[in-house]
N, C-alpha and C positions, 0 to 999 in steps of 0.2 A: 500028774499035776506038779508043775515046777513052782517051787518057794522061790520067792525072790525078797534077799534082805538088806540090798543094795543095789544103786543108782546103774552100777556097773555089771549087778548080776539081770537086772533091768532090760540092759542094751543088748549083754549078750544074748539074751532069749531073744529080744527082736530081729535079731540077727541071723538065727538058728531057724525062726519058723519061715515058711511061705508061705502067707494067706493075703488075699486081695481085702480083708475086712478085720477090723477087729472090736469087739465092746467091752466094754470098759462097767464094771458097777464098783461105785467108789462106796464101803462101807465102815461103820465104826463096830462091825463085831455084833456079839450078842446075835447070833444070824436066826429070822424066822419064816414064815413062810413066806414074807411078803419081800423079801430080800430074795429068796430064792424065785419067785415070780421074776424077777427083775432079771437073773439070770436064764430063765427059762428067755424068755423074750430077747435077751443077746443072743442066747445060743441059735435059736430060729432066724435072727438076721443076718449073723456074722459068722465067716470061719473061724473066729479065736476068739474067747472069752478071758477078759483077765478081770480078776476081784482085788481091791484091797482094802486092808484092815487095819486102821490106824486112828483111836480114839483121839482127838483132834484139841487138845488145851484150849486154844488158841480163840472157841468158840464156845469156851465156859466161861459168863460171869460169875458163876455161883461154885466156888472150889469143893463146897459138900458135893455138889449134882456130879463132878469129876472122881471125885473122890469115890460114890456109889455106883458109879455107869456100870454094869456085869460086865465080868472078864468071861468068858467060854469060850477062847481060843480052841483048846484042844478039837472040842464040841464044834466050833466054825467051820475045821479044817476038813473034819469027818466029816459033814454035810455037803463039804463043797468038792470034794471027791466027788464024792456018790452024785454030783449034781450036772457030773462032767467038766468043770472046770479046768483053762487049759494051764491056766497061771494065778498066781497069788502073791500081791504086791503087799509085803511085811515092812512100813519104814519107820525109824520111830523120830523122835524129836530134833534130833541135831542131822539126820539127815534131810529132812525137810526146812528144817527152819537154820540151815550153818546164818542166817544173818541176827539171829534172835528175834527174828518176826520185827525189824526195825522195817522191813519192805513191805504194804501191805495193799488188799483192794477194797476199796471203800466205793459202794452204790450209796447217794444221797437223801433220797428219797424213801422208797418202799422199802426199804432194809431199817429205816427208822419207826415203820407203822407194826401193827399189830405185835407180833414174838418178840420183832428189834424193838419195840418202846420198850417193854416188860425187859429186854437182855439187851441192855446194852453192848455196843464190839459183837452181840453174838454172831451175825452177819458177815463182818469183815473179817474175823476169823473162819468161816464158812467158803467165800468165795476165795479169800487167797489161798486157803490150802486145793480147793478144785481149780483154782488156778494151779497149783503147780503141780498134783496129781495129770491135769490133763497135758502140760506140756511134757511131762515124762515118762506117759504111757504110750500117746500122742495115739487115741483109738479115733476110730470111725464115728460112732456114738456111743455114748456115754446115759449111762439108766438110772431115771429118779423115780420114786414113789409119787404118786399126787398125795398121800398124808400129808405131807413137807411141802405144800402147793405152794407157798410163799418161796422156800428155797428154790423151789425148780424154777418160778418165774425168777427170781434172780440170777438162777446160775443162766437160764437162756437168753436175758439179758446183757449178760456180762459176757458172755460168749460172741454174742452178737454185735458189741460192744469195740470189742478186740479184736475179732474178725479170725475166730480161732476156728480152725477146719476142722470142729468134733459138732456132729449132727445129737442135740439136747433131746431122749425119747422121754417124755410123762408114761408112766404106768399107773392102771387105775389101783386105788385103795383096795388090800387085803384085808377082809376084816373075819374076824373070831365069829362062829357059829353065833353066837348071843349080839352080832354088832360092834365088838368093842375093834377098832381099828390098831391090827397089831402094830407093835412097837417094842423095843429090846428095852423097854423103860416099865414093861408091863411087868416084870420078872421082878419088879421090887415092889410091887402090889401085895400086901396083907392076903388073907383070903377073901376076909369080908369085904374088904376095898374091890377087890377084884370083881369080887360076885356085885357089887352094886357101879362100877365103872360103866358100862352099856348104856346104862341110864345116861349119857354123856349124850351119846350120838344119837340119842330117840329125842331127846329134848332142843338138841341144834336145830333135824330136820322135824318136827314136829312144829316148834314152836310159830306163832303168826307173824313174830317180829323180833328183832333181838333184844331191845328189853325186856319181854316177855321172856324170850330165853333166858336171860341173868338172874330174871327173877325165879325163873320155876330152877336153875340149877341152885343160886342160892339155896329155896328154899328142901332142897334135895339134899344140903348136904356139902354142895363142893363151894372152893373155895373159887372165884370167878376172875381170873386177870384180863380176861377181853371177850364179848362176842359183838361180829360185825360182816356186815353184811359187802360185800364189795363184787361187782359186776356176777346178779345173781350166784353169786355161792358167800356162804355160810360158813366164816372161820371161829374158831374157840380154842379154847386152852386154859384149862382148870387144874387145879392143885390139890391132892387128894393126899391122905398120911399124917403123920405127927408133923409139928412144927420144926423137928428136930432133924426129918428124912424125910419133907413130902415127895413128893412123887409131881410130875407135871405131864399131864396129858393134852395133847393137843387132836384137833378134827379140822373137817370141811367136809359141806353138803352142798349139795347145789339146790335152790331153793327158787320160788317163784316160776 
């Protein structure tokens, strides 16, 4: 498995390999099962698998949520070995961003509803950085979770958008033996919080309606920034922890 910690170290591997296909899974670290799904599913379509890891500023309003994101580099690396990965794209801030992110891509619309009302820029920090992840991996297709059902339909939009030759694959939700839908956000879960988290995703798809939902999660406990219903599926995203460190979990169910 080749580290790659520049633009140039980049080229030269694309250079070096000969495969007719290649997939791309863009991550922020903290890697768990559902990230490794993502590569399972590149590795079955494509002869070259490249991953990267690159916690992404740019789509943090909140500088505490950057500030607590898990680091487990070492722990990424080791797993994506063993996962057969053929490459590993390491870049950090000034090699992505040499303009200071004064260049950026803005969708109008759905990048403003649900997550994007609640985070502002979160979005436009989102797509420009898979903006430039995809121009300089430049894979075949490129692998999302449906967790982040909101980012994947933007990132296929915007691809579709700009008329970028990377083929956008949805992969369905991994979720935790009790339902909780992993997430590398779940590792800064208390125990208790942990142990009552699930309760998140029985009350989305349970509920008959999404005030109903607001109200049985309110009265459960969490704190509620949105639930809403949009072309039959069910998105949410509640806030769980001290005031000081919450924590923000998000879902989708498909409902009706």
């Amino acid at each position: 498995m080749k580290l790659l910690e520049s633009i140039e170290a980049l080229k030269s591997w694309q250079a070096s390999v000969s495969v007719s296909t290649t997939g791309f899974v863009p991550t922020m670290g903290a890697l768990h099962a559902g990230h490794l799904s993502l590569i399972e599913h590149s590795r079955a379509d494509c002869q070259a698998t490249v991953v990267s890891i690159y916690v992404n500023p740019t789509q943090f309003n909140n500088p505490n949520d950057l500030a607590n994101y898990p680091n487990t580099l070492e722990e990424d690396l080791r797993q994506l070995r063993v996962a057969g990965v053929d490459a590993v794209f390491l870049p950090d801030y000034n090699l992505l961003y040499p303009d200071g992110f004064r260049y950026q891509v803005e969708e109008t619309v759905f990048s403003h509803e649900l997550c994007g009302e609640q985070r502002p820029g979160h979005f436009t920090g989102v797509l420009t950085v898979v903006m430039k992840l995809l121009n300089l991996v430049k894979p075949d297709r490129a692998y999302f979770g449906e967790k982040d059902y909101q980012q994947l339909s933007l990132v296929r939009g915007m691809v579709e958008a700009f008329f970028l030759d990377t083929e956008i694959v949805g992969c369905p939700i991994v979720r935790e033996e009790d339902g909780l839908a992993m997430s590398s956000r779940n590792l800064n879960l208390t125990v208790a919080d942990r142990s009552h988290a699930p309760r998140f995703s029985r009350i989305l798809a349970s509920a008959c309606g999404d005030s109903e939902a607001v109200q049985q999660l309110q009265s459960d406990g969490f704190k509620v920034d949105y639930v809403r219903t949009i072309d039959g599926r069910r998105f949410g995203a509640v806030l769980m922890g001290s005031e000081e460190r919450p924590v923000r979990l998000i879902d989708n169910v498909r409902v009706g």
